[in-house]
N, CA, C and O atoms as a GROMACS GRO file, in nm:
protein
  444
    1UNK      N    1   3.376   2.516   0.110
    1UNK     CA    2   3.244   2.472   0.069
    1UNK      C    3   3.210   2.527  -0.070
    1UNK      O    4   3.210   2.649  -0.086
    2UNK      N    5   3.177   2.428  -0.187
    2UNK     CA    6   3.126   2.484  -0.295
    2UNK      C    7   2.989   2.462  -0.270
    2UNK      O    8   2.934   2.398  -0.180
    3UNK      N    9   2.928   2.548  -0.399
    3UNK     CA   10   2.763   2.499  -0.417
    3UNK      C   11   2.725   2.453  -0.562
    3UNK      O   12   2.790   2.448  -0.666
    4UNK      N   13   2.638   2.433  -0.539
    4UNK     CA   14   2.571   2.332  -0.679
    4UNK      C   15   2.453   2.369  -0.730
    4UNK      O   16   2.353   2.357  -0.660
    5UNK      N   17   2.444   2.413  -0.843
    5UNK     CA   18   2.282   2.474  -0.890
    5UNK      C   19   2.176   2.397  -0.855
    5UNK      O   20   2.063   2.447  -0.856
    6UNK      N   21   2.197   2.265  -0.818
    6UNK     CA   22   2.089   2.144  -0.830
    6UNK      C   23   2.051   2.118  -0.690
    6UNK      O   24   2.119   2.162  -0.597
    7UNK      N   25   1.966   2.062  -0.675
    7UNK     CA   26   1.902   2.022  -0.545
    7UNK      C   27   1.834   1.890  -0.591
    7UNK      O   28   1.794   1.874  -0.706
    8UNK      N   29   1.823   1.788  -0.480
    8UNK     CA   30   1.785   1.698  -0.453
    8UNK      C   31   1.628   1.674  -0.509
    8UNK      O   32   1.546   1.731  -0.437
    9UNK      N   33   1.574   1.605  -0.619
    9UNK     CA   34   1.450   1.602  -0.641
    9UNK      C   35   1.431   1.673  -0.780
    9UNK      O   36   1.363   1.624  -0.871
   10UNK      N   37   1.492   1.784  -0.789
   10UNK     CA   38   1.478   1.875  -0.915
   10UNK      C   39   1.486   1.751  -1.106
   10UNK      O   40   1.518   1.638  -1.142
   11UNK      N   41   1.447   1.848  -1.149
   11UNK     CA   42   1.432   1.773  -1.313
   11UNK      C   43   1.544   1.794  -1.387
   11UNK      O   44   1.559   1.916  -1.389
   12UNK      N   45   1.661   1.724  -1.470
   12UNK     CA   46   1.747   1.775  -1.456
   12UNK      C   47   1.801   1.737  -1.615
   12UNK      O   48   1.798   1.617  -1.643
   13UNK      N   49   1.836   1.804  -1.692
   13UNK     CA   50   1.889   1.749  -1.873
   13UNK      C   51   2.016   1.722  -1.854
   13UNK      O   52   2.078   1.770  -1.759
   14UNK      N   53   2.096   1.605  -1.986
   14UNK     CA   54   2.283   1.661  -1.976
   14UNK      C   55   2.318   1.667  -2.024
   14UNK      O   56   2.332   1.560  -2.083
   15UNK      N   57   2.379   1.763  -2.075
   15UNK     CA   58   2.371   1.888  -2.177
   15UNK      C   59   2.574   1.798  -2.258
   15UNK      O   60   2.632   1.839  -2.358
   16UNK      N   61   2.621   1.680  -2.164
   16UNK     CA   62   2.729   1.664  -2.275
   16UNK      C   63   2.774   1.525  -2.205
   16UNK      O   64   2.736   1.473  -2.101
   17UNK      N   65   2.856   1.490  -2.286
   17UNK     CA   66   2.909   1.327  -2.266
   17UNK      C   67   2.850   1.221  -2.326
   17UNK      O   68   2.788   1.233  -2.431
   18UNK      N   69   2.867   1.097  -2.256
   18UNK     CA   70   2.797   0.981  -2.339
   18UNK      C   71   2.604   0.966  -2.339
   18UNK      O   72   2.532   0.907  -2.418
   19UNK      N   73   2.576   1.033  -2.236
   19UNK     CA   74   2.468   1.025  -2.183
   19UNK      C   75   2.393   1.180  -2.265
   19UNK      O   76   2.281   1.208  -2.223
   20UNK      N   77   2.440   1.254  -2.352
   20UNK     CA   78   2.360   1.358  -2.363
   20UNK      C   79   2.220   1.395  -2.404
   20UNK      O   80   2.189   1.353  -2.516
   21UNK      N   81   2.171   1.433  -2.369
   21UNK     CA   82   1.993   1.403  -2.372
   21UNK      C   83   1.909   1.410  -2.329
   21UNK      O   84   1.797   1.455  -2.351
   22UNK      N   85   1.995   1.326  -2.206
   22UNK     CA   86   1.916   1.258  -2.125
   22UNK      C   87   1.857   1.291  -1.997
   22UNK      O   88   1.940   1.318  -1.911
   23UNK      N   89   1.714   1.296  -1.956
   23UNK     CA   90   1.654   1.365  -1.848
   23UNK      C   91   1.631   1.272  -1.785
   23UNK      O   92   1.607   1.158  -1.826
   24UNK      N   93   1.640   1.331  -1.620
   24UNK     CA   94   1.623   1.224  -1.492
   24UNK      C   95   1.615   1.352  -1.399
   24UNK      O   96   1.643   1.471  -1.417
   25UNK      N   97   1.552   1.264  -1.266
   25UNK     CA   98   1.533   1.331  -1.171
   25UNK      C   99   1.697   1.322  -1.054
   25UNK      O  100   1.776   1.227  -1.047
   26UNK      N  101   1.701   1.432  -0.988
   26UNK     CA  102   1.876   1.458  -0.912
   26UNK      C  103   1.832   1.339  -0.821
   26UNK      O  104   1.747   1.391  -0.748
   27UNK      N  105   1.842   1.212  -0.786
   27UNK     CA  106   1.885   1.157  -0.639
   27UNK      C  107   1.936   1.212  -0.568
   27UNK      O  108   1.874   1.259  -0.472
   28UNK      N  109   2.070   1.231  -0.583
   28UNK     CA  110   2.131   1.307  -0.466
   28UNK      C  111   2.266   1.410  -0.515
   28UNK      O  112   2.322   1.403  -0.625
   29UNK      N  113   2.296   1.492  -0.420
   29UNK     CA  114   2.374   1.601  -0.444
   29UNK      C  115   2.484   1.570  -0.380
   29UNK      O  116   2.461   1.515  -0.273
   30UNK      N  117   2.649   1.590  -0.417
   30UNK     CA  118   2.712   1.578  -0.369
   30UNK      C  119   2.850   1.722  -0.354
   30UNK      O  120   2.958   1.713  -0.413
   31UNK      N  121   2.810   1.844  -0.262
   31UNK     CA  122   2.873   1.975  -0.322
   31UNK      C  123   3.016   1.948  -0.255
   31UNK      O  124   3.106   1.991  -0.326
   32UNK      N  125   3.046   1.905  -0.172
   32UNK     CA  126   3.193   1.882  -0.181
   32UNK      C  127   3.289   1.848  -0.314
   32UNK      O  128   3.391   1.913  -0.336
   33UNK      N  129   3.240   1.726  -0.408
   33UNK     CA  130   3.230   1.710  -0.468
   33UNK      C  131   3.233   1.765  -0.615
   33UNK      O  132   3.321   1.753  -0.700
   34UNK      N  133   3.107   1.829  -0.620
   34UNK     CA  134   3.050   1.937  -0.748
   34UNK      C  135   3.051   1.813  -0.807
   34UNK      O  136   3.148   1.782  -0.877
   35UNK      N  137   2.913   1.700  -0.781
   35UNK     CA  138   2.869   1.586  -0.810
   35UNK      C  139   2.748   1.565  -0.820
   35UNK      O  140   2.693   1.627  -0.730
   36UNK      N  141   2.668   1.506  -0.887
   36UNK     CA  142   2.536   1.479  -0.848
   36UNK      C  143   2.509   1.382  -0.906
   36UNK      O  144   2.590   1.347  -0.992
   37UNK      N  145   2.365   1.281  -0.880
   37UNK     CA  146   2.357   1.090  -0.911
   37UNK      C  147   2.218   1.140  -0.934
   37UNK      O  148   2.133   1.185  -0.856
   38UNK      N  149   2.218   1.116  -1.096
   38UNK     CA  150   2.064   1.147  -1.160
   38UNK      C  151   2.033   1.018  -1.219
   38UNK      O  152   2.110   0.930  -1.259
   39UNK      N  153   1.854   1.024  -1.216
   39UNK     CA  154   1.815   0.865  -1.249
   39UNK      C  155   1.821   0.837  -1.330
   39UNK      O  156   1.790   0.912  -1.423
   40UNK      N  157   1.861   0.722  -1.350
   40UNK     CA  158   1.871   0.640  -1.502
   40UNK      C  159   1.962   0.650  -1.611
   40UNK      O  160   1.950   0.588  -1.716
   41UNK      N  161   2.070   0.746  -1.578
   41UNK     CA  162   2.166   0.806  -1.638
   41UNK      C  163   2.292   0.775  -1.553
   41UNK      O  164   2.292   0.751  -1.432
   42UNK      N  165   2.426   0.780  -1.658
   42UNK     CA  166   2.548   0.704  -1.666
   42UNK      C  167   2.538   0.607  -1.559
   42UNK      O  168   2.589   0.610  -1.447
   43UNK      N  169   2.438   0.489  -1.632
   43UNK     CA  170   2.496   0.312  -1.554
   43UNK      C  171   2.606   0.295  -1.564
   43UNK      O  172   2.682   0.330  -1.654
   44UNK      N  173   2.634   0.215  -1.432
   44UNK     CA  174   2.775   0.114  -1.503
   44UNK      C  175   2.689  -0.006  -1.393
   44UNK      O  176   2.606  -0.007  -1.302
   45UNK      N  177   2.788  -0.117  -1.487
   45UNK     CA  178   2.771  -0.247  -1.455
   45UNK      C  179   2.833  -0.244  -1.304
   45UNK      O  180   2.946  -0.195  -1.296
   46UNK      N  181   2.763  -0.297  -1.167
   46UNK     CA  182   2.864  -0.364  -1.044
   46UNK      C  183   2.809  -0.474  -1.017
   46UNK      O  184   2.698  -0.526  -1.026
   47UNK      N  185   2.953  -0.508  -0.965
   47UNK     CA  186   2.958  -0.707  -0.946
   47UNK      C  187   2.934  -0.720  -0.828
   47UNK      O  188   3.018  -0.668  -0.754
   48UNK      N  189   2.805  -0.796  -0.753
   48UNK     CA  190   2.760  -0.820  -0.571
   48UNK      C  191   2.770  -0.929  -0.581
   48UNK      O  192   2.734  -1.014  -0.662
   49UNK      N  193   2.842  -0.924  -0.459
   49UNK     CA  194   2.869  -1.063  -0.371
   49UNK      C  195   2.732  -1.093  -0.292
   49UNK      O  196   2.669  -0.998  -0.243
   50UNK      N  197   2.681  -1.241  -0.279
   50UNK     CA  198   2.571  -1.246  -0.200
   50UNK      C  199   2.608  -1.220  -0.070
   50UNK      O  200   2.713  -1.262  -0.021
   51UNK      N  201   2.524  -1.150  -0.008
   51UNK     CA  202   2.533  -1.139   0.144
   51UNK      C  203   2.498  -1.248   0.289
   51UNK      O  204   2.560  -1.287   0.388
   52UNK      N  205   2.367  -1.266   0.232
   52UNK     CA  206   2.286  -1.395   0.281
   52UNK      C  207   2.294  -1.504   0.279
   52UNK      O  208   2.369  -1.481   0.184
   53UNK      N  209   2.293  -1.592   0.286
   53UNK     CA  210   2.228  -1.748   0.281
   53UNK      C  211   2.129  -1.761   0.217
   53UNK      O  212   2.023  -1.755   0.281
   54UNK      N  213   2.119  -1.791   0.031
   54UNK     CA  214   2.029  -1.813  -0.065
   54UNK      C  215   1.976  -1.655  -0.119
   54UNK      O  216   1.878  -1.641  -0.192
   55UNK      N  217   2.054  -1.551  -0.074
   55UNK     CA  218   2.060  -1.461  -0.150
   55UNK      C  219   2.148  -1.441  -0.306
   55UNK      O  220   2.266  -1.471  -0.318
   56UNK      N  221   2.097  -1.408  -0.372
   56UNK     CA  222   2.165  -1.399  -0.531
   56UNK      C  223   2.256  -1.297  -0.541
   56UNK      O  224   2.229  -1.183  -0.506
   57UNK      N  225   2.423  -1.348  -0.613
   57UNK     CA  226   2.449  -1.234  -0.640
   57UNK      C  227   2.462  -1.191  -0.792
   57UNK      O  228   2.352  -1.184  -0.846
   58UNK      N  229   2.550  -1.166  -0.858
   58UNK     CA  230   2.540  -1.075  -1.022
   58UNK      C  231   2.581  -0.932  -0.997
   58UNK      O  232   2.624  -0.867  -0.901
   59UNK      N  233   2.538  -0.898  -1.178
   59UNK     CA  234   2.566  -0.822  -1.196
   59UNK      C  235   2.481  -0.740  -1.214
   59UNK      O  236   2.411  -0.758  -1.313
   60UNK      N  237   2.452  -0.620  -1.128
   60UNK     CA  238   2.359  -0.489  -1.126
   60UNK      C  239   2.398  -0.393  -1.202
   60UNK      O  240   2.520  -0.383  -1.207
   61UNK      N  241   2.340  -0.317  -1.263
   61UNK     CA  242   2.337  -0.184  -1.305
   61UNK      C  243   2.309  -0.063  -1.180
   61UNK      O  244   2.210  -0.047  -1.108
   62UNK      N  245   2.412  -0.003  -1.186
   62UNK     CA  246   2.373   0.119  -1.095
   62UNK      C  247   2.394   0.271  -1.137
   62UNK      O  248   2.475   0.299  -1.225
   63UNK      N  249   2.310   0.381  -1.062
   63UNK     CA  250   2.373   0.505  -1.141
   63UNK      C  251   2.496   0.514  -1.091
   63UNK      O  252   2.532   0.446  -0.995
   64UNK      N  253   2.597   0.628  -1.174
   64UNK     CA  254   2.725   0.689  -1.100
   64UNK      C  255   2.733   0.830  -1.105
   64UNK      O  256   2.667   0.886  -1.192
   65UNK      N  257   2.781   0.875  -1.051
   65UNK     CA  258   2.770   1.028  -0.981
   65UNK      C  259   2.820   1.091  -1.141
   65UNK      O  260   2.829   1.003  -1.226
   66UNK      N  261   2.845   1.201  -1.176
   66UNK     CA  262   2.856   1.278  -1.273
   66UNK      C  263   2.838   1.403  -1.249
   66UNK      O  264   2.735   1.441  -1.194
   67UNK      N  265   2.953   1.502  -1.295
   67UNK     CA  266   2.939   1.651  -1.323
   67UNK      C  267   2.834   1.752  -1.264
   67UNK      O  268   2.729   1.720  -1.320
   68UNK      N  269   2.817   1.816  -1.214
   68UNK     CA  270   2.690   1.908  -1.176
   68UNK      C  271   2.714   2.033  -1.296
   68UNK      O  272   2.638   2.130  -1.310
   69UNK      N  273   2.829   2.008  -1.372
   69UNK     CA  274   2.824   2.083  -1.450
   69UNK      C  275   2.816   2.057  -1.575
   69UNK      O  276   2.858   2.133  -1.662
   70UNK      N  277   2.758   1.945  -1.597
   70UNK     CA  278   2.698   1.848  -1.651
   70UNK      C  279   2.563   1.843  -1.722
   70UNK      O  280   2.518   1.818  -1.834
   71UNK      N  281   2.529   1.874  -1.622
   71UNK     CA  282   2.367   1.884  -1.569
   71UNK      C  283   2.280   2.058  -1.590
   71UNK      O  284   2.325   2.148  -1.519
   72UNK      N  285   2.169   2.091  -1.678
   72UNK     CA  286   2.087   2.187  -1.684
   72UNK      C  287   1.982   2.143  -1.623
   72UNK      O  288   1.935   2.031  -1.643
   73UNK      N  289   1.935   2.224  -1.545
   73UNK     CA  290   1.769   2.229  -1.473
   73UNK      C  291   1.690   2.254  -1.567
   73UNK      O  292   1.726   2.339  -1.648
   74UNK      N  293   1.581   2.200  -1.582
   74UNK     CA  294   1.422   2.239  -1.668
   74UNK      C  295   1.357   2.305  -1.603
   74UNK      O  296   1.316   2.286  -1.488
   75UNK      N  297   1.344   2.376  -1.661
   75UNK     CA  298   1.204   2.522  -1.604
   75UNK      C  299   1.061   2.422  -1.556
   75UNK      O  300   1.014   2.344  -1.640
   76UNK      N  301   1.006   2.430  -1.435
   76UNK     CA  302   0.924   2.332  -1.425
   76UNK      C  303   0.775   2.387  -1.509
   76UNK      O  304   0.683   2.307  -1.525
   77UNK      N  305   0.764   2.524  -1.555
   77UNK     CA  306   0.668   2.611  -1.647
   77UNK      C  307   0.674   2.577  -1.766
   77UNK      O  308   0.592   2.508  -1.826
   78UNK      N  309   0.822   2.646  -1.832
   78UNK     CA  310   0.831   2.604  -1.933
   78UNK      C  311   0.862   2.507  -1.982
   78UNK      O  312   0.817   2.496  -2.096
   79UNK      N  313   0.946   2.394  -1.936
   79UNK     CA  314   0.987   2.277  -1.968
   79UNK      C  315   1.103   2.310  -2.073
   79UNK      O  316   1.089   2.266  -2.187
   80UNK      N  317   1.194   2.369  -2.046
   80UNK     CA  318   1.318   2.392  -2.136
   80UNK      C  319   1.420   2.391  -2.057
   80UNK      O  320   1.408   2.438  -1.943
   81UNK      N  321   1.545   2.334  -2.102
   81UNK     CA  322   1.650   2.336  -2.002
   81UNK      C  323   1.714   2.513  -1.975
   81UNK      O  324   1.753   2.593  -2.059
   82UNK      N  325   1.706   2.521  -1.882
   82UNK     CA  326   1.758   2.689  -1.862
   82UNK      C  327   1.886   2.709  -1.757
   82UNK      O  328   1.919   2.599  -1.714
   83UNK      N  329   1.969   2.821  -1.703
   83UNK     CA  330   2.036   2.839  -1.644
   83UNK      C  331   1.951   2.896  -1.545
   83UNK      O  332   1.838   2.934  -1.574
   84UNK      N  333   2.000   2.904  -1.421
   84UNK     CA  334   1.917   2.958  -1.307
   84UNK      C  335   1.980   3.080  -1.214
   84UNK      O  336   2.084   3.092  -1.150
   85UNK      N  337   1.888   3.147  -1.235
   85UNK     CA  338   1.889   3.299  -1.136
   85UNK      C  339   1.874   3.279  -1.008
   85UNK      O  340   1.850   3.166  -0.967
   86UNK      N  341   1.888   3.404  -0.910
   86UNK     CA  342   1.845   3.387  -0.819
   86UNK      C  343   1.739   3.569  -0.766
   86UNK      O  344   1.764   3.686  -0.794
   87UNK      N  345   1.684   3.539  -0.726
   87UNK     CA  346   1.596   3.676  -0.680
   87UNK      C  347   1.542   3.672  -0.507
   87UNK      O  348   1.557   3.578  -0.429
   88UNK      N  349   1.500   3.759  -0.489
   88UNK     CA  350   1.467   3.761  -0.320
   88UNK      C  351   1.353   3.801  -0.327
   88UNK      O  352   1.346   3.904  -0.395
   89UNK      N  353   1.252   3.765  -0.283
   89UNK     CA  354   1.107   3.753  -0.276
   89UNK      C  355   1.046   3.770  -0.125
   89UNK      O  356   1.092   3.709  -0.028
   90UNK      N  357   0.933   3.862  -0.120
   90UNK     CA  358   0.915   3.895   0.038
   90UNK      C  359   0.739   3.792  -0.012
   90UNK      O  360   0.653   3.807  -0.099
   91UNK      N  361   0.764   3.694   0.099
   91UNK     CA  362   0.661   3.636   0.161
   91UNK      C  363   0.621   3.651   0.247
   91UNK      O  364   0.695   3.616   0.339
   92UNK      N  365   0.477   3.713   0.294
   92UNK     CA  366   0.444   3.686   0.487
   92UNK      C  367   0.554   3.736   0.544
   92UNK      O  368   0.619   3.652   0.606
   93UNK      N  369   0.620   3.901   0.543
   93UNK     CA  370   0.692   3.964   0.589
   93UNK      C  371   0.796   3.880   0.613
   93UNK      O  372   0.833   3.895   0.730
   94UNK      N  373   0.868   3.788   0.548
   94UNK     CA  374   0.966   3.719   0.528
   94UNK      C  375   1.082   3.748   0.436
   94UNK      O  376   1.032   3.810   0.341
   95UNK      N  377   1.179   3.738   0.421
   95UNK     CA  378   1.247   3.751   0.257
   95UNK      C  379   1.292   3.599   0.251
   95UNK      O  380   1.335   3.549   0.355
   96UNK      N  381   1.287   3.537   0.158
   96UNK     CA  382   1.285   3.421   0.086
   96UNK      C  383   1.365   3.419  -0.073
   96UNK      O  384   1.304   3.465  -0.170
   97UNK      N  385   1.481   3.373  -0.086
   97UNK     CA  386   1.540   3.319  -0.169
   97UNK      C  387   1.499   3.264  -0.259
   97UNK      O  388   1.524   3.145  -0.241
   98UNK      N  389   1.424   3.286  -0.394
   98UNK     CA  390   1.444   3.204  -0.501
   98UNK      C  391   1.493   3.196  -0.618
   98UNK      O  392   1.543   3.291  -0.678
   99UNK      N  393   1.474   3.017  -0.683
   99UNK     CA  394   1.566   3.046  -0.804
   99UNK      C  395   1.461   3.088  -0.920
   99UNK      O  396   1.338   3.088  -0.926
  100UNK      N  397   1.570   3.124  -1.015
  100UNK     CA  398   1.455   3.210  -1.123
  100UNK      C  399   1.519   3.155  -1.259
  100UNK      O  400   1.636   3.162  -1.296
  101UNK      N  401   1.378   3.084  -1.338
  101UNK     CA  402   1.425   3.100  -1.476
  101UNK      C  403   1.514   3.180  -1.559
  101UNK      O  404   1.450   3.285  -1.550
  102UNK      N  405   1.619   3.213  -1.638
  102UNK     CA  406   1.679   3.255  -1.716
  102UNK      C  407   1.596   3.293  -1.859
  102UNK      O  408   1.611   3.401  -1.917
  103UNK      N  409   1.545   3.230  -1.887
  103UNK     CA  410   1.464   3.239  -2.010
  103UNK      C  411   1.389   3.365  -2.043
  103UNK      O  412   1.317   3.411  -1.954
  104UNK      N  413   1.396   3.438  -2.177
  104UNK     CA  414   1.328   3.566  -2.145
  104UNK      C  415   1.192   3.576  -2.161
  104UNK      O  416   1.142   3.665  -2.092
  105UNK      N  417   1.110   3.509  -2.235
  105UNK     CA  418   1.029   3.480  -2.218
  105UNK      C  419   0.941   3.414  -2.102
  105UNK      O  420   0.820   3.436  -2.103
  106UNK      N  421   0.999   3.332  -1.998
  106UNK     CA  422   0.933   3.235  -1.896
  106UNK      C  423   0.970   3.368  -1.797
  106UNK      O  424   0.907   3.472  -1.818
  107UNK      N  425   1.059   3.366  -1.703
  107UNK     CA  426   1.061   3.381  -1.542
  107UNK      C  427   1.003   3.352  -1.498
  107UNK      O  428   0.910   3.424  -1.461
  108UNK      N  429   1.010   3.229  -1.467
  108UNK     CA  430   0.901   3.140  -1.377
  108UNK      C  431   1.035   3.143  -1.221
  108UNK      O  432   1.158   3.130  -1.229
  109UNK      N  433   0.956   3.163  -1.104
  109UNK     CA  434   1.036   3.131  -0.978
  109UNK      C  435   0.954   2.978  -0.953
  109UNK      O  436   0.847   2.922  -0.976
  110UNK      N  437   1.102   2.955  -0.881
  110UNK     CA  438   1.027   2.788  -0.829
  110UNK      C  439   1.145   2.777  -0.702
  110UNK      O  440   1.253   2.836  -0.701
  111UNK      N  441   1.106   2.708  -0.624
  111UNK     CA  442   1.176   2.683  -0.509
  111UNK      C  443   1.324   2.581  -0.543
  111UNK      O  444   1.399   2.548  -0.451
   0.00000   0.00000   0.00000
C-alpha cells in the first residue's frame, strides 16, 4: 500500500508537464496507483459508441488520471501551493491527525 498527499475534494496546482499551472479540484484518488483525476486538467479526446436507441455518440473530452506527484496542494489560508506536514492535535480528549502547511509564514492546519 502506498499513500498519496492528496485527498479527494482538496485544491490542487501542477507544478509540471503539459498542463502546468493549472488548478482544479482532486476528483478522485487513486494510491495503488500514485494517481489522481483533477478537474479540467489533462483532457484527452474519447470516442462513444451510442448506447441507446436515438442516443448520440462522438467525441467527448474527458479528464485522465496523472501523477500525484504531479500535483501541489494550496494552503486553503494562504492560497499558495505548499508541501504538506503532518502534526497531531488533541481535540475533545481525542488525538487527531492533521495536515499542516509547510510555509513559514502560514501554518495553517486543515483537515
Amino acid at each position: 500500500m502506498s499513500k498519496v498527499h492528496v485527498k479527494t475534494g482538496d485544491q490542487v496546482v501542477v507544478i509540471n508537464g503539459k498542463d502546468r499551472g493549472a488548478r482544479g479540484k482532486v476528483l478522485q484518488v487513486s494510491p495503488k496507483e500514485g494517481k489522481v483525476i483533477v478537474e479540467k486538467v489533462n483532457l484527452v479526446s474519447k470516442h462513444v459508441k451510442p448506447r441507446k436507441m436515438g442516443e448520440p455518440g462522438g467525441i467527448i473530452e474527458a479528464e485522465s488520471a496523472l501523477y500525484a506527484s504531479k500535483v501541489q496542494l494550496i494552503c486553503p489560508k494562504c492560497g499558495r501551493p505548499t508541501r504538506v506536514g503532518h502534526e497531531i492535535v488533541e481535540e475533545k480528549g481525542k488525538k487527531k491527525k492533521m495536515r499542516v502547511c509547510k510555509k513559514k509564514d502560514c501554518g495553517a492546519k486543515f483537515e
